[in-house]
C-alpha positions as CSV (number, residue, x, y, z in Angstrom):
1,X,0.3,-20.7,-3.6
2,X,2.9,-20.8,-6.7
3,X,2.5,-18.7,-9.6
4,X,-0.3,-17.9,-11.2
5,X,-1.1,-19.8,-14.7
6,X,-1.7,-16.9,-17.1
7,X,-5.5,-17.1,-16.9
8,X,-5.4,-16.8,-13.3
9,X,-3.2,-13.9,-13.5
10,X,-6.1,-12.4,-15.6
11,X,-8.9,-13.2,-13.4
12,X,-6.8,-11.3,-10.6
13,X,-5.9,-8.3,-12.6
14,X,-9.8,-8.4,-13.6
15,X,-11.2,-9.1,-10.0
16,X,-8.9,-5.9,-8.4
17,X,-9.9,-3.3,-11.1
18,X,-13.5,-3.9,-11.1
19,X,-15.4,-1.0,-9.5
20,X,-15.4,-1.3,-6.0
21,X,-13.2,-4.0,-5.3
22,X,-10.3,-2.2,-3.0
23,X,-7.9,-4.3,-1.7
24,X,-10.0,-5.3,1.6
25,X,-12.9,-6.6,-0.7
26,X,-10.5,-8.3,-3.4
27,X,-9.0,-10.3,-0.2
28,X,-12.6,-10.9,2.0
29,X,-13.9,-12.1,-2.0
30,X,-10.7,-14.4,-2.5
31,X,-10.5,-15.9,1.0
32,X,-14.9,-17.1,0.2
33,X,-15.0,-18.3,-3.3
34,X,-11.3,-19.5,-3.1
35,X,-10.1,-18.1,-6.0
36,X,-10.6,-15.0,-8.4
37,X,-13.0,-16.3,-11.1
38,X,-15.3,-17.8,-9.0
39,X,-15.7,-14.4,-7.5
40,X,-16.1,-13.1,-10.7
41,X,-19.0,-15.1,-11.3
42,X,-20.6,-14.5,-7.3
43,X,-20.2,-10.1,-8.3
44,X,-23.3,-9.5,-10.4
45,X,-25.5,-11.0,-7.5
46,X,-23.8,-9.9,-4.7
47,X,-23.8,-6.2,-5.7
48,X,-27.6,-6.8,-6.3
49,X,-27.8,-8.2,-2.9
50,X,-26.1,-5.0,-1.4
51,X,-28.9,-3.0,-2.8
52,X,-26.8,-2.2,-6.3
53,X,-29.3,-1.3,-9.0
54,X,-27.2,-1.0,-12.1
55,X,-24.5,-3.7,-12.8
56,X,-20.6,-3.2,-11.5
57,X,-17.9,-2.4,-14.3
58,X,-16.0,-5.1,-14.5
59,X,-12.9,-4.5,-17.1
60,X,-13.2,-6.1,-20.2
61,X,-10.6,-8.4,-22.1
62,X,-9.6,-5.7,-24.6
63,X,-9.0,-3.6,-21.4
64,X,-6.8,-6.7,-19.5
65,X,-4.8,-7.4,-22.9
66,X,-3.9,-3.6,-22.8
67,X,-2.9,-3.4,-19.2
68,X,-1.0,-6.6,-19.9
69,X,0.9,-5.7,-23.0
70,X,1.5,-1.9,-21.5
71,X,3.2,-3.6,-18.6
72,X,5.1,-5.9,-21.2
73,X,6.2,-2.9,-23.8
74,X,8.3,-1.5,-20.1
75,X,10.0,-4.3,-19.8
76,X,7.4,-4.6,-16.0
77,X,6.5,-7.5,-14.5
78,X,2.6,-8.3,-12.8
79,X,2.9,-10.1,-9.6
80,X,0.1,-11.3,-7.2
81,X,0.2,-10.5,-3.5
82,X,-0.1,-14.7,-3.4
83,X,2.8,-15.5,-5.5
84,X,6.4,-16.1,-4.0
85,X,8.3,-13.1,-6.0
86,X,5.9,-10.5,-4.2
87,X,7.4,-9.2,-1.5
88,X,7.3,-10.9,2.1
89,X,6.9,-7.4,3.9
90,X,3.9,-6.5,1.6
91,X,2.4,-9.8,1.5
92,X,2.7,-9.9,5.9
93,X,0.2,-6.8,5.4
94,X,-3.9,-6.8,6.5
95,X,-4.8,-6.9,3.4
96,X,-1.8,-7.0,1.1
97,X,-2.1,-5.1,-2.0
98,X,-3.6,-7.5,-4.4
99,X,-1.1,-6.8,-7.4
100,X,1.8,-4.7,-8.1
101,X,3.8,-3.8,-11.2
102,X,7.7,-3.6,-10.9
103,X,9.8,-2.4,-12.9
104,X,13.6,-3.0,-12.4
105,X,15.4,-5.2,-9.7
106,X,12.4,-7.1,-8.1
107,X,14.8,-8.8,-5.5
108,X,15.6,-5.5,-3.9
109,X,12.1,-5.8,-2.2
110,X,13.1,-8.6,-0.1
111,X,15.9,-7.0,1.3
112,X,15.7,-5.2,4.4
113,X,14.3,-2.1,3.6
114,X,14.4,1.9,5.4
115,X,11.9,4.5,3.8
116,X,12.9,7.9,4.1
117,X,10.3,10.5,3.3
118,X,9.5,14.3,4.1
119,X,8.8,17.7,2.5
120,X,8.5,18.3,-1.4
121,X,9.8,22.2,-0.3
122,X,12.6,20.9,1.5
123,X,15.5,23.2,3.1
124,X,18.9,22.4,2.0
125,X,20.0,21.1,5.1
126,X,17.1,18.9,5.1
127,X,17.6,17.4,1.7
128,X,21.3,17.4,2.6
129,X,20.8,15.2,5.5
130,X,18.1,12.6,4.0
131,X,21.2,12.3,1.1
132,X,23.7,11.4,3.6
133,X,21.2,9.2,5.9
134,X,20.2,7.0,2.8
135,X,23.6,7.0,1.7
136,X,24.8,5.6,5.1
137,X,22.0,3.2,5.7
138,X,22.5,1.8,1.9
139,X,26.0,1.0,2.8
140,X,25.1,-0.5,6.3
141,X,23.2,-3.0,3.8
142,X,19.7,-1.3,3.7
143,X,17.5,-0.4,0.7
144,X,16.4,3.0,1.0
145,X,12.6,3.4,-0.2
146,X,10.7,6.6,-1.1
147,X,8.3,8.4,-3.2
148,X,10.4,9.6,-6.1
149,X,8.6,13.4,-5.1
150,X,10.2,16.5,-5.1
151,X,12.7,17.2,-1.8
152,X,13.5,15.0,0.8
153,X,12.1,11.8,-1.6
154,X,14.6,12.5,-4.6
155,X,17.4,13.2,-2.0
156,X,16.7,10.0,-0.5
157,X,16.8,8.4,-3.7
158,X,20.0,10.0,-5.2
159,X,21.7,9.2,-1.8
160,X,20.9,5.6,-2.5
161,X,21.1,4.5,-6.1
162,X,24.8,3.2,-5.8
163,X,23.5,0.7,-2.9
164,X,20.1,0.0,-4.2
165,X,16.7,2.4,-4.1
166,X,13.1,1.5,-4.2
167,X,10.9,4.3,-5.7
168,X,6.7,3.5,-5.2
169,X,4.2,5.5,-7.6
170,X,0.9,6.7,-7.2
171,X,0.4,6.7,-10.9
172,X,1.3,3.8,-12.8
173,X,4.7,1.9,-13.0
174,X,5.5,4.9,-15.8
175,X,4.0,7.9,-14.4
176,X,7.3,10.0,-13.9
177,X,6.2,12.9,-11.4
178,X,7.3,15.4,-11.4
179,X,8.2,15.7,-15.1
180,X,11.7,17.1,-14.0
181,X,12.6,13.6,-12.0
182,X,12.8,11.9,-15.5
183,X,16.6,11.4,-14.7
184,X,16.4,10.2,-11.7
185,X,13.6,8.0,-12.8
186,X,15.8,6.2,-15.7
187,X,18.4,5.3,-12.5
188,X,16.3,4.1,-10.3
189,X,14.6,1.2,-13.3
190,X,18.0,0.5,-14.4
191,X,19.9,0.2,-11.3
192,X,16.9,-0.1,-8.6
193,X,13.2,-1.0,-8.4
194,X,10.2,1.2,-9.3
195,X,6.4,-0.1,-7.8
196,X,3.2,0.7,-8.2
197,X,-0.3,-0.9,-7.5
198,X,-1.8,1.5,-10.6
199,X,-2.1,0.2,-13.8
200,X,0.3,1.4,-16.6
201,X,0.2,4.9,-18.3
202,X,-2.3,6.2,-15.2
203,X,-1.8,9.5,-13.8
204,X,-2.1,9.5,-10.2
205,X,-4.8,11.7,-8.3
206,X,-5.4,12.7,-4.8
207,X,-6.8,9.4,-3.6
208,X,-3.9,7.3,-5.3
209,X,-1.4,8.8,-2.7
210,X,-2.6,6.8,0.6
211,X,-2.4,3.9,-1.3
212,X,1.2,4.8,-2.5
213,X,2.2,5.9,1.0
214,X,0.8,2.1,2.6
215,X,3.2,0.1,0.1
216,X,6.3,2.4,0.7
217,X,5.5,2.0,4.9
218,X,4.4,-1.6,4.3
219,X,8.0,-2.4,2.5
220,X,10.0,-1.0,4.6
221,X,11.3,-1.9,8.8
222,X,11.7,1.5,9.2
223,X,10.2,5.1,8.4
224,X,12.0,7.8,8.7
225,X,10.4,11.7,8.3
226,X,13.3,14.2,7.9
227,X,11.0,17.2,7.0
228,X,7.4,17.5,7.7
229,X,4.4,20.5,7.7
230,X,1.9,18.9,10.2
231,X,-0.6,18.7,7.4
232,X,1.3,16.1,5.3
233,X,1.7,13.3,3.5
234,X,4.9,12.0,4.9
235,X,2.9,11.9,8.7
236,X,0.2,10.1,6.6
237,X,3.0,7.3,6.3
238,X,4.4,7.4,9.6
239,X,1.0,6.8,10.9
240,X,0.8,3.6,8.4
241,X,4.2,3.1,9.3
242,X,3.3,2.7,13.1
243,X,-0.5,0.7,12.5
244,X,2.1,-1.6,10.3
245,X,4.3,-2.2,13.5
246,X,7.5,-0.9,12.0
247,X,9.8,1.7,13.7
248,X,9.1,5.3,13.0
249,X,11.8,7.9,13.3
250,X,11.1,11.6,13.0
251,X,14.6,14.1,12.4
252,X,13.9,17.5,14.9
253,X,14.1,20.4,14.0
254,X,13.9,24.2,14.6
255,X,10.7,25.3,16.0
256,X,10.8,28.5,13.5
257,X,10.8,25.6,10.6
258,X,6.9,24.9,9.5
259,X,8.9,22.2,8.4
260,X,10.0,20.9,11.6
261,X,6.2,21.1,13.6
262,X,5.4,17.5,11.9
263,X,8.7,15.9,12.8
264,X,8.6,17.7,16.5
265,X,5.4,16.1,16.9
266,X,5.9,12.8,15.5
267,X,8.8,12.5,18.5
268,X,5.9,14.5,20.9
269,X,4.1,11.6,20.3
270,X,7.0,8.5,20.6
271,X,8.8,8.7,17.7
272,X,12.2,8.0,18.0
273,X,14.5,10.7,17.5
274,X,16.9,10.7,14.6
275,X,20.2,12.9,14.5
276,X,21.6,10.2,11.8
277,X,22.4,6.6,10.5
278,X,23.6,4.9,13.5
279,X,19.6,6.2,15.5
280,X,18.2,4.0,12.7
281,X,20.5,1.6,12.9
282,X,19.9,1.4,16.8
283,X,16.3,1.3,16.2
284,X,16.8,-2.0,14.3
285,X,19.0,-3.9,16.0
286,X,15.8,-5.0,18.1
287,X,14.4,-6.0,14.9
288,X,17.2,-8.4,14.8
289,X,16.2,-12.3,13.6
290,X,13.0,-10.1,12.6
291,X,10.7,-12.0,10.4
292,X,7.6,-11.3,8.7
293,X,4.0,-13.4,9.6
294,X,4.5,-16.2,6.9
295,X,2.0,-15.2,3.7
296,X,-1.2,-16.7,4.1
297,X,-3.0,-18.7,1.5
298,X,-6.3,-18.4,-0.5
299,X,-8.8,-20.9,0.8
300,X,-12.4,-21.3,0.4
301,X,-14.6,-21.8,3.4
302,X,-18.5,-21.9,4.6
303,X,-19.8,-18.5,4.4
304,X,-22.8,-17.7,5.8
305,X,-24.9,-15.8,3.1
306,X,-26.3,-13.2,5.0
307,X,-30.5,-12.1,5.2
308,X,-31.8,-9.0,4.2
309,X,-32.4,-8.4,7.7
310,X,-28.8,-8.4,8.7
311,X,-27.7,-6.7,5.5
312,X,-30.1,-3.9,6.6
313,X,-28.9,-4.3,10.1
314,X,-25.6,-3.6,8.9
315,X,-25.7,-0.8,6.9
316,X,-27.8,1.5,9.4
317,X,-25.1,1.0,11.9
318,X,-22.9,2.3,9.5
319,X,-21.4,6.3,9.7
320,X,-19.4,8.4,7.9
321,X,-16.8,7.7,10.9
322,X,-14.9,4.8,10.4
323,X,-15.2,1.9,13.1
324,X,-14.3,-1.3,13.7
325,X,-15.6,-4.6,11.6
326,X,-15.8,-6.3,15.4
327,X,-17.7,-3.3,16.4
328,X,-20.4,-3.4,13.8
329,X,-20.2,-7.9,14.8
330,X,-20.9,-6.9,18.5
331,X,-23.7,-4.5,17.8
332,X,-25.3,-7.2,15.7
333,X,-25.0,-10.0,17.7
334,X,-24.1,-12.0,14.4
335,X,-21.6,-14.7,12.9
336,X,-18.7,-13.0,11.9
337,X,-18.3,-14.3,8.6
338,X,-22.1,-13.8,8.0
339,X,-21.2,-9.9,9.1
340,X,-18.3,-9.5,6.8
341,X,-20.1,-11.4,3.8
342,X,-22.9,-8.4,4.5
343,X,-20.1,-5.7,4.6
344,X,-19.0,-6.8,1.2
345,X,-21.8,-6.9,-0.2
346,X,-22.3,-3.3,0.3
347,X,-19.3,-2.1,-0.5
348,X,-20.2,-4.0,-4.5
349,X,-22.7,-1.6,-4.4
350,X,-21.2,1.3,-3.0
351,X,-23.2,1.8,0.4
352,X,-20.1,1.1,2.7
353,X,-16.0,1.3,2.4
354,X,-14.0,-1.3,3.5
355,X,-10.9,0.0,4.6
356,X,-7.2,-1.5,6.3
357,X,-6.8,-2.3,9.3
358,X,-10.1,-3.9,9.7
359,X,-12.4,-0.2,9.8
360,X,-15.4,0.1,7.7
361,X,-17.3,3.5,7.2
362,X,-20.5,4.3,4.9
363,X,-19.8,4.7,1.1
């Protein structure tokens, strides 16, 4: 697909922040009514077929126009996951974010990109050494991709911004966090690129940071962890990082370092180890000639609609564990698409979650 005329755009930006629709169910409802509006139309009865009894909030138009001109008063740009400015690496992933904001030098994001991520408490050492390994891969030709958080992230970041730094939000494309990064935050939109896949002027919350860690793994070739507690974030993206099939690199440390049990395990597990530029370096080299699985296009195809029989089917093989979408086809004996029509019906109305990768849980 091309761009988007402007009232497609709409229909997009309408479609992914209507309640329910994650980026899983945006893509499943896109690839079946072949484009946004019509699956704007297909909602109200499909939530009602997924056992919904009130209606789903769908945003309005005053609610678009403001998301639309917020973007516009930052100077950021809107761009669809099926458009050819969104990045190739993002667009490659299962499903690709629907829509991100940018704000800066968009065509950093198609250069080959290295995250480096780690500890908000961060020793010295540590920040010292994720200053100097963004600083060296940036002038080796990478662009160096973090969280803009406290630590390791705005080392990373500072260690990059003369070769070009990508800095991915949980909040919106101006939710500068923490308060005391505002600096930092001004360099990286004049001089790099700042994303997010949350409208403009949110705040981010817990359940915004997953989403923030998948788009700064699904960017990049390469995740490095330089500091990690074994309950944290940064292992949340290396584990992305890894489903994505990119190279994940994990910096040892001292087994007295809380800080150092993530990393140490991240290598315990087949990480490769990094003592500096030229391990990542290594690490790409057979990435060479790499290229990303072409974008794929929006289509429209038969879709089974399911019966309530198989919708009910469906949803009592569901668990709180998440599980394959081929697992819960198997167990029904069903058509695929008949299946994941079901699914997505019950996410519309809450019942189940349809989540990357292809897993599905109850709601």
């Amino acid at each position: 697909m091309g761009e988007l005329s402007e009232a497609e755009r709409r229909d997009w930006l309408r479609l992914a922040r209507t309640e329910n629709v994650g980026p899983v169910t945006f893509d499943q409802l896109v690839q079946r009514f072949g484009t946004a509006a019509k699956a704007l139309a297909a909602l109200p009865d499909l939530a009602r077929r997924g056992g919904r009894a009130a209606g789903l909030k769908l945003p309005t138009d005053a609610q678009v126009d403001k998301e639309l001109a917020d973007g516009a008063t930052l100077g950021a740009r809107l761009i669809a996951s099926c458009e050819p400015a969104f990045p190739q690496a993002l667009a490659a992933l299962d499903p690709p974010p629907p829509l991100i904001w940018t704000r800066g030098r968009v065509d950093l994001l198609d250069r080959p990109c290295v995250a480096v991520v780690g500890a908000r408490v961060a020793s010295a050492a540590g920040q010292r050494f994720a200053r100097g390994l963004a600083a060296e891969l940036g002038q080796n030709g990478h662009v160096i991709v973090s969280g803009l958080a406290r630590g390791i992230d705005a080392a990373a970041h500072e260690g990059s911004l003369p070769t070009g730094t990508v800095a991915v939000l949980g909040g919106g494309v101006d939710d500068i966090y923490p308060p005391e990064h505002a600096g930092l935050y001004a360099r990286i939109a004049e001089t790099g690129c700042v994303v997010s896949e949350s409208e403009p002027g949110r705040a981010a919350v817990a359940r915004d940071f997953p989403r923030r860690n998948r788009i700064i793994s699904g960017l990049s070739r390469a995740v490095v962890v330089v500091e990690a507690e074994l309950r944290s974030g940064s292992l949340i993206t290396a584990r992305l990082a890894a489903e994505q099939g990119r190279e994940v690199l994990a910096v040892p440390g001292s087994p007295l370092d809380p800080r150092a049990k993530g990393t140490n395990d991240l290598i315990r597990q087949g990480a490769a180890l990094c003592e500096g530029a030229e391990d990542v370096l290594r690490a790409l080299e057979g990435l060479r000639g790499f290229r990303e699985p072409e974008r794929g296009g929006y289509a429209s195809g038969p879709t089974p609609d399911p019966d309530d029989a198989l919708r009910r089917e469906v949803a009592a093989l569901l668990s709180p564990t998440p599980v394959s979408r081929d697992e819960i086809v198997r167990a029904t004996g069903a058509a695929a698409p008949a299946v994941f029509a079901a699914l997505v019906e019950l996410s519309l109305a809450g019942r189940c979650e349809l989540l990357p990768g292809g897993m599905v849980a109850a709601g």
